[in-house]
N, C-alpha and C positions, 0 to 999 in steps of 0.2 A: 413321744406319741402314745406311751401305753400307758404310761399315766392320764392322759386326757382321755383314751378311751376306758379306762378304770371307772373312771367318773360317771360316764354315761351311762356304760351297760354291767358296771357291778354295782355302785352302791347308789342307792335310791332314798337317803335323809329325806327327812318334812321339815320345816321348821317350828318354833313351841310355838303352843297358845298358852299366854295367859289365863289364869280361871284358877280357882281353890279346889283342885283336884280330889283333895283329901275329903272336904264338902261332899264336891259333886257324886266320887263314889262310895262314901260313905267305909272307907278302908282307912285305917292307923298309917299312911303314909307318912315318912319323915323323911324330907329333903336330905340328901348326902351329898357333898362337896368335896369330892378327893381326885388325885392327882396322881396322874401316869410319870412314868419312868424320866421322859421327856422333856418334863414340865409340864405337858396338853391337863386343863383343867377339865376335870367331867363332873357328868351328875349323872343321880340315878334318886332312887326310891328304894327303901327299907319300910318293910312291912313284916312286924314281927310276931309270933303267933306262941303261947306257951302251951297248944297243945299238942306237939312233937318235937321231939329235941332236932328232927331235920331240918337244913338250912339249903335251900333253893338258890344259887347263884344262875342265874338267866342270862343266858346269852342271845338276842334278838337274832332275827332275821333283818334282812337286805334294807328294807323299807321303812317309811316311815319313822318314828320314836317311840318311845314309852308309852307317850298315851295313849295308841292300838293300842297298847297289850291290856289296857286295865281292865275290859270286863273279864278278859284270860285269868289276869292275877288277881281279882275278887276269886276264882273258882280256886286258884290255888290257896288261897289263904283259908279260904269256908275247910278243905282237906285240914287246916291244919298248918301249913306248913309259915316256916317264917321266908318271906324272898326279899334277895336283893336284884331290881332290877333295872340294869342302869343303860344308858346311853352311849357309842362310839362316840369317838372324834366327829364332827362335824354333824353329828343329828340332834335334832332339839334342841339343851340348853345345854350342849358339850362341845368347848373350843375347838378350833383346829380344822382340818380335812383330813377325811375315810383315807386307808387306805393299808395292807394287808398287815406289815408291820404295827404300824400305829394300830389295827383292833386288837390284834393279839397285848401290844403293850395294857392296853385300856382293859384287856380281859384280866390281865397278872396284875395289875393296882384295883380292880374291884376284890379280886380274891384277898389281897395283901391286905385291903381295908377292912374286911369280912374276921381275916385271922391275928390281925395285928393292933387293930385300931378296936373290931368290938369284942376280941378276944375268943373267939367261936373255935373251937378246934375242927382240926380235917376232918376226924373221922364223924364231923357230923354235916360235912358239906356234902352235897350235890350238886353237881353240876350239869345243866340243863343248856341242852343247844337247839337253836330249833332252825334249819336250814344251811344258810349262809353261817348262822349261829351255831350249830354243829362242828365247825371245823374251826369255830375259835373257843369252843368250849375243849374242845379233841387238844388246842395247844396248851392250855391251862392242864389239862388233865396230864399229858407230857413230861410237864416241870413239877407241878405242886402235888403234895398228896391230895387226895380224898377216900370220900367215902364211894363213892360211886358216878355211873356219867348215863345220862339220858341226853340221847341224839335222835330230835325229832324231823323227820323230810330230812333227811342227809345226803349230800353225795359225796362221792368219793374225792373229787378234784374239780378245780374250773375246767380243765382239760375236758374231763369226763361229761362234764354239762354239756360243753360247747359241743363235743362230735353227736352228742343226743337230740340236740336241737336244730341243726347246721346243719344235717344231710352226712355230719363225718367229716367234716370242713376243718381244717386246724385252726379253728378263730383264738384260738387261746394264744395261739404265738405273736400274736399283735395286741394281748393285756399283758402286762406287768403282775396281777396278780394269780396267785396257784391256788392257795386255800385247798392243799394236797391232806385232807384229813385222812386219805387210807393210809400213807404212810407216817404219820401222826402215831395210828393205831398200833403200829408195828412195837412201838415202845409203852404201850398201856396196857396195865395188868389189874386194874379193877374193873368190878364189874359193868357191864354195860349194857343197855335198856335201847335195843331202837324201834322204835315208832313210826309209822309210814301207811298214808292213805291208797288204796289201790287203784284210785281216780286221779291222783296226782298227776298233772297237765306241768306244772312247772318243772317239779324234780320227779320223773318218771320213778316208778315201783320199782324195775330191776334196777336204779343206780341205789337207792336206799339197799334193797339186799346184797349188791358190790359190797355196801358199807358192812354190812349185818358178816360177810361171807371173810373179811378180811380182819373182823377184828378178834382181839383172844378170848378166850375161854375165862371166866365165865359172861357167858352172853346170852340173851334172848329176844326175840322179836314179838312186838304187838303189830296188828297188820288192821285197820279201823277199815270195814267196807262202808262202801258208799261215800270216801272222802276225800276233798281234793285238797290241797296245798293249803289254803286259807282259810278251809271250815274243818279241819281235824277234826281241834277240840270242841266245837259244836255238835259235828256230826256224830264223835265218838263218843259225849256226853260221858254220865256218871260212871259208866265201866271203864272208859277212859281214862278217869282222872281216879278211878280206883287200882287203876294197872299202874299208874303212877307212885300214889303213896305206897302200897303195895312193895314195889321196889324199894324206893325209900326205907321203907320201914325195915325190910329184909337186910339192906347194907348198911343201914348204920348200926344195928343187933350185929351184925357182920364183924 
C-alpha cells in the first residue's frame, strides 16, 4: 500500500519529448548514459564549462524531468559552471520506477560517473539539491566526498512535510518513503549553502530553517524575498545565482 501511495503523492515523473535540445537551448549538451548500482539505466545531461574548475552535480526535484530545468541550467552554465544533470528512475529517458532507495542509488552512480568515468576530483564537486532533490543530494554528501552542498527549498523529512500540510495528521505512516535529510546532516562536515524562498507555499520557510538550524557548522542561509517554490531562481535573479557561485568558488579554494 505505501508504495502505491509513494507514487501518487511523492513522485510526480513527465515523460520525454523528443526534440534536439542541445539546438533548441543553444547549450554544449552531451547525452550521458550510465548505470545505477541495480542495473536501472539513466540519463542525464553534461554541460561542461572551462570557466571554473566547479562541477555542479543537480539533484532535481519531485516533478517533471530535465527539460524544466534547462532555462535553470542555461543560467548555471552563463556562471560558469560545468553541470551534470540527470534524471531518476522512472522520469523522462530513465528506466525503472521512483522510489526512495532507487533515487539515492541513481544519485551515487551520477556522482560515480562524474569521479570515475570523467575523472573530475571531489574536491571540485558540488553538489546541488533543490527540494525533494535536497535530501538525495544530503545522501550522496553522507557517503562520497566533496567539496561542498547547496540545498535549495529543503525540508527536513517526509514526516516533516506531511504534519506542515495535513493539519499534523501523521500521513507519512502510510508512505514508504522518509527522505529523512535532517538526519542525513548529522553525518555531514562540509560546507553547506541553504536557500529558501519566504513565499514558499509548498516547502514552507520554517521547514527549510529546521534544515538550515540542524545542519553543522560551517553553514549559511540565503533567504530570496518575494519567492515561492518554483520561481526562486527567477525571482532571486543575478544575486541569486551570484550567492551561488560565490560559494562555489569559496569551497572549492577551500
Amino acid at each position: 500500500m505505501s508504495g502505491i501511495l509513494d507514487q501518487l503523492i511523492v513522485y510526480h515523473p513527465a515523460p520525454w519529448v523528443d526534440l534536439d535540445w542541445a539546438r533548441a537551448s543553444g547549450l554544449p549538451l552531451e547525452d550521458v548514459w550510465f548505470q545505477a548500482a541495480d542495473g536501472t539505466r539513466l540519463f542525464g545531461w553534461y554541460a561542461e564549462s572551462s570557466a571554473t574548475p566547479a562541477v555542479l552535480l543537480w539533484c532535481h526535484g519531485n516533478a517533471g524531468n530535465i527539460i524544466n530545468r534547462l532555462d535553470n541550467l542555461a543560467e548555471l552554465y552563463r556562471l560558469g559552471f560545468s553541470v551534470f544533470l540527470f534524471d531518476y528512475r522512472g522520469y523522462g529517458r530513465s528506466r525503472g520506477r521512483p522510489s526512495e532507495e532507487g533515487l539515492y542509488q541513481d544519485a551515487l552512480a551520477a556522482y560515480a560517473y562524474l569521479t570515475e568515468t570523467r575523472r573530475i576530483r571531489p574536491e571540485r564537486l558540488v553538489l546541488f539539491g533543490r527540494s525533494l532533490g535536497a535530501a538525495v543530494a544530503g545522501e550522496v554528501a553522507s557517503q562520497r566526498p566533496v567539496a561542498g552542498l547547496i540545498l535549495e527549498s529543503p525540508f527536513p523529512s517526509v514526516e516533516a512535510m506531511a504534519r506542515a500540510h495535513y493539519f499534523g495528521l501523521p500521513l507519512h505512516w502510510l508512505l514508504g518513503a522518509r527522505f529523512d535529510l535532517a538526519d542525513r546532516l548529522q553525518h555531514i562536515s562540509v560546507p553547506i549553502l541553504v536557500v529558501h524562498g519566504d513565499r514558499d507555499e509548498v516547502v514552507p520557510l520554517q521547514l527549510g530553517k529546521q534544515v538550515f538550524d540542524v545542519a553543522r557548522e560551517p553553514k549559511s542561509f540565503y533567504l530570496v524575498h518575494g519567492a515561492d517554490h518554483n520561481n526562486l531562481y527567477l525571482i532571486g535573479g543575478q544575486p541569486y545565482f551570484q550567492r551561488l557561485k560565490r560559494f562555489a568558488e569559496e569551497v572549492i579554494r577551500g
